[in-house]
C-alpha positions in Angstrom: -87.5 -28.4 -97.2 -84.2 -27.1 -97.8 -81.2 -29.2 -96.7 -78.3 -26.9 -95.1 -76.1 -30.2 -95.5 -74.8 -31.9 -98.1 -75.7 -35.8 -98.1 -74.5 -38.8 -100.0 -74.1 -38.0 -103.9 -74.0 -34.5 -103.1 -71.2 -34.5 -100.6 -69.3 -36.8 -103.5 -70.2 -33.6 -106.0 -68.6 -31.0 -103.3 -65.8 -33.1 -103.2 -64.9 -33.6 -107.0 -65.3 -30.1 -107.5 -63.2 -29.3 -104.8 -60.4 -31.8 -106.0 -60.5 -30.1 -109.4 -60.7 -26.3 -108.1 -57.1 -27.8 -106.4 -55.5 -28.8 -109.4 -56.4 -25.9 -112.0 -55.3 -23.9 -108.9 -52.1 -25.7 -108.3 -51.4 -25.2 -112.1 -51.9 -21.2 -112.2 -49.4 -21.1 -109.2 -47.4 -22.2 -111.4 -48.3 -20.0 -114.3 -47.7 -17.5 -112.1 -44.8 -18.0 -110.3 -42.7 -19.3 -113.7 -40.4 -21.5 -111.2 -39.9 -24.6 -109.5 -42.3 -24.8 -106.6 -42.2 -27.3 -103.5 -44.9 -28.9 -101.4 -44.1 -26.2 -98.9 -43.8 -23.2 -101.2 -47.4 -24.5 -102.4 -49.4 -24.8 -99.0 -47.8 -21.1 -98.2 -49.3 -19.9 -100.9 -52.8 -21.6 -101.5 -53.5 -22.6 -97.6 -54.1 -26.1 -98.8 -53.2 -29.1 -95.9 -49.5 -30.1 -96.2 -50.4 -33.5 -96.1 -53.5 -33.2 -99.0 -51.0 -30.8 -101.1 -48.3 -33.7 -101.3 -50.4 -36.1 -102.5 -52.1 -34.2 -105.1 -48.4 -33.0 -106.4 -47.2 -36.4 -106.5 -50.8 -37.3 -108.4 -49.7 -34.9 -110.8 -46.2 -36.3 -111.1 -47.8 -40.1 -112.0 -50.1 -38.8 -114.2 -46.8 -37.0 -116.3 -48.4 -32.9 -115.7 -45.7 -32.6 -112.7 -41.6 -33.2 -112.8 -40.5 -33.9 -109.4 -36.8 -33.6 -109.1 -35.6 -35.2 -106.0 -32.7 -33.3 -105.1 -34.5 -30.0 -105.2 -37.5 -31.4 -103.8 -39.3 -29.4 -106.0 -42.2 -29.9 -108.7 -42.4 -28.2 -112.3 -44.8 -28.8 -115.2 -44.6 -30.7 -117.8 -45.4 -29.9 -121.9 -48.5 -31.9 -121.1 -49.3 -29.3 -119.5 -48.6 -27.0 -122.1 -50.2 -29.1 -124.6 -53.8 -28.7 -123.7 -54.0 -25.1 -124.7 -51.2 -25.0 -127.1 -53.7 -25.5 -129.8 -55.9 -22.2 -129.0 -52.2 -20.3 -129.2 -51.5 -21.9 -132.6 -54.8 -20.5 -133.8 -54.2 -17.3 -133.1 -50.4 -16.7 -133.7 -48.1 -18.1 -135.8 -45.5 -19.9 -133.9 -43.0 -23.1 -133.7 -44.6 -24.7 -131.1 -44.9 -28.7 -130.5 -48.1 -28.7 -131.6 -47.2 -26.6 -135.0 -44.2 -28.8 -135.4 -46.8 -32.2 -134.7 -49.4 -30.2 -136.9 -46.6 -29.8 -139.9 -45.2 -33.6 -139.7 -49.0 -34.2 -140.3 -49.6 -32.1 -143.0 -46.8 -33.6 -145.0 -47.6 -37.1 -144.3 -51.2 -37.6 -143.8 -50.3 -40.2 -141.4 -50.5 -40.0 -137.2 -48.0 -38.4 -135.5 -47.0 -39.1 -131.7 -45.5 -38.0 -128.9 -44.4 -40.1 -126.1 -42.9 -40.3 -122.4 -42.3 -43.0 -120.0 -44.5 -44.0 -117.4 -43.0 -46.6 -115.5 -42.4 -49.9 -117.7 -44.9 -48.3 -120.4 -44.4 -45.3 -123.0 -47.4 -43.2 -123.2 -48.2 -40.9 -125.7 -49.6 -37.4 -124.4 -49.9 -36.1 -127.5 -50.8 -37.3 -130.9 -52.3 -36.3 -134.4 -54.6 -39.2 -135.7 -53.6 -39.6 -139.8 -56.0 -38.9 -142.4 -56.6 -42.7 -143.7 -58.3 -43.9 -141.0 -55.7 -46.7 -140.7 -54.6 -46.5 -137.0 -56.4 -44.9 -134.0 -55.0 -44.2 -130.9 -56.2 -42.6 -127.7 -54.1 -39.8 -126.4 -52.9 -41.1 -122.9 -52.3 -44.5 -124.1 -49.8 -46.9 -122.8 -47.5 -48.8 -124.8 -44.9 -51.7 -123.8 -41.8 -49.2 -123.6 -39.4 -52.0 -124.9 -41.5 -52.8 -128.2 -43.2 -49.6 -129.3 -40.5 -47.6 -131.4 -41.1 -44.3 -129.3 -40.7 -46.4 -126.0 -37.3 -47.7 -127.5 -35.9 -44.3 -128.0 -36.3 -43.2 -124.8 -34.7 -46.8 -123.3 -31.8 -46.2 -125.6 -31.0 -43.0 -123.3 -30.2 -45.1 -120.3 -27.6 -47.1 -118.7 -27.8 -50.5 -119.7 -28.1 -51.7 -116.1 -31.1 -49.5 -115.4 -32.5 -50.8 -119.0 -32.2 -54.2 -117.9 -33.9 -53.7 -114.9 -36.5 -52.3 -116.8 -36.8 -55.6 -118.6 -36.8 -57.5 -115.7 -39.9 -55.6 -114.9 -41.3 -55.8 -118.5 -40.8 -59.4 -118.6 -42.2 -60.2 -115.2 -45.6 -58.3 -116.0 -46.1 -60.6 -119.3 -48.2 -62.9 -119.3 -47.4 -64.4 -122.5 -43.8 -66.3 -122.8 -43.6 -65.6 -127.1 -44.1 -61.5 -125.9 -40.8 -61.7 -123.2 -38.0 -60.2 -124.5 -34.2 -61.5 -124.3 -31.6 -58.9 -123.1 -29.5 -59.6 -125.9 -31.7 -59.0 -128.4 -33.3 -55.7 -126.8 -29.4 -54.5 -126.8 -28.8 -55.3 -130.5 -31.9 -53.3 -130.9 -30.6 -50.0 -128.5 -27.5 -50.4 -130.0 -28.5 -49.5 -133.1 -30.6 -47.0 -132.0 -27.8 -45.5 -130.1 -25.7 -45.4 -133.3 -28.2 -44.1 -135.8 -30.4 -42.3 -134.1 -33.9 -43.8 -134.8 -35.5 -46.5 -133.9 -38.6 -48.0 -137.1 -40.7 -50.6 -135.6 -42.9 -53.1 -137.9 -46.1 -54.7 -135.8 -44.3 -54.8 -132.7 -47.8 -53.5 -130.7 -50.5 -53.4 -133.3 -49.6 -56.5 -136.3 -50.2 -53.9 -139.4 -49.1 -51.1 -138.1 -45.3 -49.2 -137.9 -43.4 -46.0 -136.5 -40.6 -44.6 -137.2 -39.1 -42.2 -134.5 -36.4 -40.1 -132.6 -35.8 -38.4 -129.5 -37.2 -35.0 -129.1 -34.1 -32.8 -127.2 -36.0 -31.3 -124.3 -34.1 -29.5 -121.5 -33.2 -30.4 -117.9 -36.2 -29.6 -116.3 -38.5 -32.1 -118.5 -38.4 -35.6 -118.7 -37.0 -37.5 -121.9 -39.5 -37.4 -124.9 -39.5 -39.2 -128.4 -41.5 -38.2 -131.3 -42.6 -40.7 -134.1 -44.6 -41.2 -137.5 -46.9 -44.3 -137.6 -48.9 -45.5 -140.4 -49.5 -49.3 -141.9 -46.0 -51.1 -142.3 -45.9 -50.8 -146.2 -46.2 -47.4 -146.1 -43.5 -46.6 -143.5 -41.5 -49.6 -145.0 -41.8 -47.8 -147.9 -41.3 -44.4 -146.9 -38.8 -44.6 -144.0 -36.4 -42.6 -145.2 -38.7 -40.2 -146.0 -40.6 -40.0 -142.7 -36.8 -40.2 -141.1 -36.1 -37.1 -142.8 -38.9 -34.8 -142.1 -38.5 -36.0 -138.1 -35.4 -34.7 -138.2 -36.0 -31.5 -140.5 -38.7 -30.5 -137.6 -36.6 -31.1 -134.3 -33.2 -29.7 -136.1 -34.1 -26.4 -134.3 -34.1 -27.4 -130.7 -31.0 -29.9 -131.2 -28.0 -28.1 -130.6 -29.0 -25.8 -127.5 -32.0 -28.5 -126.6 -34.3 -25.9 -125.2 -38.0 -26.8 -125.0 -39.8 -26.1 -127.5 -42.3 -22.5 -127.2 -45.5 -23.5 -126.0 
């Protein structure tokens, strides 16, 4: 007997694959195009529902593959994005992409490098190179508490100091342990610093052996804030800190001055 309907699991099925034909299409729109689109510029051009196409966009946006910048009303990738075939490119042609500059720091370190943007009160990295000594692993996509991990601090020491501290707030009110709060004051010494020398190193402030040493990545307008850091066990990045500082800056010196985006 052949079914002309879909039923139960099946219908499920349809629907996933529909969902995901949405969003690979939403992202060669893009491609495509090469500019900012809006929920209306999207619909026009795909025929999706305008109600359907807003929330998949703003999907996008949470899960950090979408900017949405409120006073255009309008959506633009991400390097995640980028990212997820930025590593076929690199094997064909030689470039200075993210992932070359991640690959390098890598190379010359043996130890994991990571890249990092905020989601909400978290950091999470959307990229990273696991190091060679099997010391740390970390899965790409994981959160981290924004005012503790070293990447998350860099990209706190960006803001006003009123929206940081209603960040805390936030933080603070989501712990659930009293010894893991953080006071203002001493999450300000800490920015402070950061502010002043450009770096923020961390010692087992997330995982008790491990530590990362970090800086902001200069990205342009259009993307949000990102931080790039070096983590391995705390002697070795006690140890090695100016070092690791060093070759951090060495890589990102070429997008500093202009702070374009790095080719992808």
């Amino acid at each position: 007997m052949i079914r002309s309907e879909p039923v139960g699991d099946d219908r499920a099925g349809i629907g996933a694959i529909k969902s995901a034909k949405r969003v690979l299409e939403v992202l060669e729109l893009f491609a495509e195009r090469r500019e900012a689109l809006g929920v209306g510029d999207v619909v026009e051009a795909l025929g999706y529902p305008q109600s359907s196409t807003s929330t998949l966009l703003r999907s996008l946006v949470q899960l950090h593959y979408l900017h949405y910048d409120p006073a255009t009303r309008k959506f633009l990738p991400t390097m995640r994005v980028a990212l997820l075939g930025s590593w076929i490119h690199d094997r064909l042609f030689t470039s200075t992409s993210l992932n070359a500059l991640m690959e390098g720091l890598h190379r010359a370190t043996g130890y994991t490098v990571l890249l990092g943007m905020q989601n909400d009160i978290y950091v999470q990295y959307i990229h990273l190179i696991s190091g060679t000594l099997g010391e740390w692993y970390i899965k790409p996509g994981s959160l981290r508490p924004l005012c503790r991990a070293a990447v998350g601090k860099i990209l706190l020491a960006r803001k006003p100091d009123v929206e940081v501290l209603g960040l805390l707030r936030r933080i603070n009110a989501e712990e659930t342990s009293a010894e893991n709060r953080i006071r203002p004051n001493d999450l300000f010494e800490d920015l402070n610093r950061i502010r002043r020398d450009g770096y923020a190193w961390t010692e087992g402030a997330v995982i008790p052996t491990n530590g990362v040493v970090a800086i902001e990545l200069p990205t342009p307008p259009s993307q949000p804030p990102m931080a790039i850091g070096i983590g391995a066990a705390n002697s070795r990045v006690r140890a090695e800190r100016d070092r690791l500082l060093s070759l951090l800056r060495e890589a990102v010196h070429p997008y500093v001055q202009s702070r374009p985006a790095p080719s992808l």
